[in-house]
VOMARLUM-692244 format. One record per residue (C-alpha): x, y, z. Coordinates in Angstrom, 2 decimals. Layout:
<<X Y Z>>,
...
END
This chain:
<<18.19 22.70 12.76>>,
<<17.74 22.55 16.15>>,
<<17.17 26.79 17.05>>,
<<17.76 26.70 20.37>>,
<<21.76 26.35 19.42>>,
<<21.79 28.73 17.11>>,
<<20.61 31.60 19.61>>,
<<23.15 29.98 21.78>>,
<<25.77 30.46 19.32>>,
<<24.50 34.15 18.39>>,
<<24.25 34.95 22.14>>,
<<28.02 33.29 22.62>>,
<<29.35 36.20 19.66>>,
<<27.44 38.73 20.68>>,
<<28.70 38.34 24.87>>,
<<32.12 37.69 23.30>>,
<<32.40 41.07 20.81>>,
<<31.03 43.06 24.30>>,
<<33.23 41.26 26.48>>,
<<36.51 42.04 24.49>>,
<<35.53 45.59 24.39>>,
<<35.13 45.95 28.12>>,
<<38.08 44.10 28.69>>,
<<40.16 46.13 26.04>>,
<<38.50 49.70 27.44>>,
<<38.10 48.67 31.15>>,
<<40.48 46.17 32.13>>,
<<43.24 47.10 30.31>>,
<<44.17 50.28 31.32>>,
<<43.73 49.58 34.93>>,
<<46.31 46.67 34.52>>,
<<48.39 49.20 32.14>>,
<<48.53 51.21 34.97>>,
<<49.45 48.81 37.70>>,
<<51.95 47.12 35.76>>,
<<53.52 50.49 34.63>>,
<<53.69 51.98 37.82>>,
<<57.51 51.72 38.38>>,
<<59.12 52.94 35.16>>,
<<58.75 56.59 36.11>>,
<<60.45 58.44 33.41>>,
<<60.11 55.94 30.41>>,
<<56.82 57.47 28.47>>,
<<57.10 55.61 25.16>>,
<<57.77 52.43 26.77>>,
<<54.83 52.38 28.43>>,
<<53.06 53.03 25.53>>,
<<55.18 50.50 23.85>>,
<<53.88 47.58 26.52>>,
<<50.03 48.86 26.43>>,
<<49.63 48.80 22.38>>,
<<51.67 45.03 22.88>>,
<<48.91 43.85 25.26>>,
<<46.00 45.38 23.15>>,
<<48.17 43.74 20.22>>,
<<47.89 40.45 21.98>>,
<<44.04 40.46 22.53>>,
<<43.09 41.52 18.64>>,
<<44.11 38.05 17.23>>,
<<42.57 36.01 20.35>>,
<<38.89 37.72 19.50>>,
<<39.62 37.47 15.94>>,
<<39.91 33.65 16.88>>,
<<37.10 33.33 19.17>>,
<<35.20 34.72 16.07>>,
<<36.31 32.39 13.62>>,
<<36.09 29.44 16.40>>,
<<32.23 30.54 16.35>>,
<<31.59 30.80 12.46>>,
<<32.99 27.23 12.34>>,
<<30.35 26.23 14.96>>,
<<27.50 28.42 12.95>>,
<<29.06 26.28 9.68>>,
<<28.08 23.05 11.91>>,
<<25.02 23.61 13.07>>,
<<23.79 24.42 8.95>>,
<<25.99 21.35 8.32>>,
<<27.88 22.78 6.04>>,
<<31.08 21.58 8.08>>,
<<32.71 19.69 4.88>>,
<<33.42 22.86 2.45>>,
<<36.83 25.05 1.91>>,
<<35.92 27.48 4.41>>,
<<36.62 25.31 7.39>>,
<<39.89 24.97 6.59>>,
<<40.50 29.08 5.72>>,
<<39.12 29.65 8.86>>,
<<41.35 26.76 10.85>>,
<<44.41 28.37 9.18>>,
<<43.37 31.64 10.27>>,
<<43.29 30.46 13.64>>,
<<46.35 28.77 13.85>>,
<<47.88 32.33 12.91>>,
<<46.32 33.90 15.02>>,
<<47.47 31.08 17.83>>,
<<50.57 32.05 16.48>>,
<<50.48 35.68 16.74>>,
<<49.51 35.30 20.45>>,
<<52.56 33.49 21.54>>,
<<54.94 35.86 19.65>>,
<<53.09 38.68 21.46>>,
<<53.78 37.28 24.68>>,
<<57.35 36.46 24.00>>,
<<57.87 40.09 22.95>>,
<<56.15 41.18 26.30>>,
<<58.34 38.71 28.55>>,
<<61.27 40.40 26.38>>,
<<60.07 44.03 26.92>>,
<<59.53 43.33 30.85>>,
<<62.54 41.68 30.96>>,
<<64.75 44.72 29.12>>,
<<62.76 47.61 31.62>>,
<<63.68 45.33 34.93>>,
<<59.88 44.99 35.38>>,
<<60.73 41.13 34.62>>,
<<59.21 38.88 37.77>>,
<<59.10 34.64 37.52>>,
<<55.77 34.26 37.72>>,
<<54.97 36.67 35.09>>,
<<57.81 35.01 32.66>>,
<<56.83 31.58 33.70>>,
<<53.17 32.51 32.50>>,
<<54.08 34.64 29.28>>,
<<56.02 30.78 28.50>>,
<<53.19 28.56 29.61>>,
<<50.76 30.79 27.16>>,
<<53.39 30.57 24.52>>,
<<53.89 26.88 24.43>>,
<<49.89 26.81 24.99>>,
<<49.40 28.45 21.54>>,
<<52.07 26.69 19.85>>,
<<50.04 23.37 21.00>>,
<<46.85 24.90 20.19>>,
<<48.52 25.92 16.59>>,
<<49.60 22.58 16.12>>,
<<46.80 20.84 16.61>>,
<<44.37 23.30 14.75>>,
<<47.02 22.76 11.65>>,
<<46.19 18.95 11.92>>,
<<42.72 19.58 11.86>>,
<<42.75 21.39 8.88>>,
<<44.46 18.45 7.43>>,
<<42.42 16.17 8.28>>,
<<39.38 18.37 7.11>>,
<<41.19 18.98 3.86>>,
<<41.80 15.13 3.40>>,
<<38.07 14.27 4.51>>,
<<36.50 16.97 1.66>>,
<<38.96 15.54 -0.75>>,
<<37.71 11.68 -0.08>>,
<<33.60 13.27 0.20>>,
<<34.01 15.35 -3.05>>,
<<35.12 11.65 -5.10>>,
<<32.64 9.93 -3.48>>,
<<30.02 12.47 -4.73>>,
<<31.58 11.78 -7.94>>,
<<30.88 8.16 -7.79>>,
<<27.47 8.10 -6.59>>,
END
C-alpha cells in the first residue's frame, strides 16, 4: 500500500484527537464564558449549557474517528467486510446525536432569553446538516451491506 497515505491518515487522527482536546479545554470555556455572561444569578444553568456544548463535541470526534478507521479499512482494502457498515451506523448516530444536541441548546437559549436569530438560524442549519449527513451515511451502509452480500455469493461461485 501506498505509505505515504497511511502516515497521512495517522497524522490526520493524531492532529484530530489534539485538536478536540484544545478545543474542548481552550476554546470552550472562553466561549462558555462569553455566551454566559448575561444570566447573572442562574449557576446551574450555566453549567447546564457548558456540559450541552461539551455533549455536542463528544459524538462529532467520536465520528471523525470512525470516519478515519473507515479510511485506514481502505487503504488495507479491506473496505468490503461488516465493519464498514458498524462503523457507518455508528456515525449516523452520532450525526444524530449532534442535531438533537443543538436543538436542545437552541431550546435552552431560547428558555434563558439568551435566544438571538443568528444563533437559532445556525443551531437549525447544523441540525438539518446532520439529519442530511445521517441520511445519506444510512444509504451508504445499505449500499455497502447490499455490495458484501452480492461479493460474498460471488466468492461462492468462483
Amino acid at each position: 500500500m501506498n505509505k505515504f497515505l497511511l502516515r497521512s491518515y495517522n497524522v490526520g487522527i493524531i492532529a484530530s484527537f489534539f485538536g478536540s482536546i484544545i478545543f474542548t479545554f481552550v476554546v470552550l470555556p472562553y466561549l462558555f464564558s462569553l455566551t454566559t455572561a448575561e444570566v447573572d444569578n442562574i449557576l446551574i444553568v450555566k453549567w447546564i449549557y457548558y456540559i450541552i456544548v461539551i455533549a455536542f463535541h463528544a459524538p462529532f470526534g467520536y465520528a471523525l474517528s470512525q470516519v478515519f478507521m473507515i479510511l485506514s479499512l481502505l487503504n488495507e482494502d479491506d473496505l468490503f467486510k461488516e465493519q464498514v457498515i458498524d462503523r457507518l451506523q455508528k456515525i449516523i448516530y452520532s450525526g444524530l446525536a449532534i442535531g438533537c444536541l443543538h436543538l436542545l441548546g437552541l431550546l435552552l437559549m431560547i428558555i434563558l432569553g439568551n435566544y438571538s436569530e443568528l444563533l437559532g438560524m445556525l443551531s437549525i442549519m447544523v441540525f438539518v446538516v446532520s439529519l442530511i449527513v445521517s441520511s445519506f451515511t444510512y444509504l451508504l451502509s445499505i449500499i455497502m451491506e447490499k455490495s458484501i452480500t452480492i461479493k460474498i455469493e460471488n466468492d461462492l461461485t468462483i
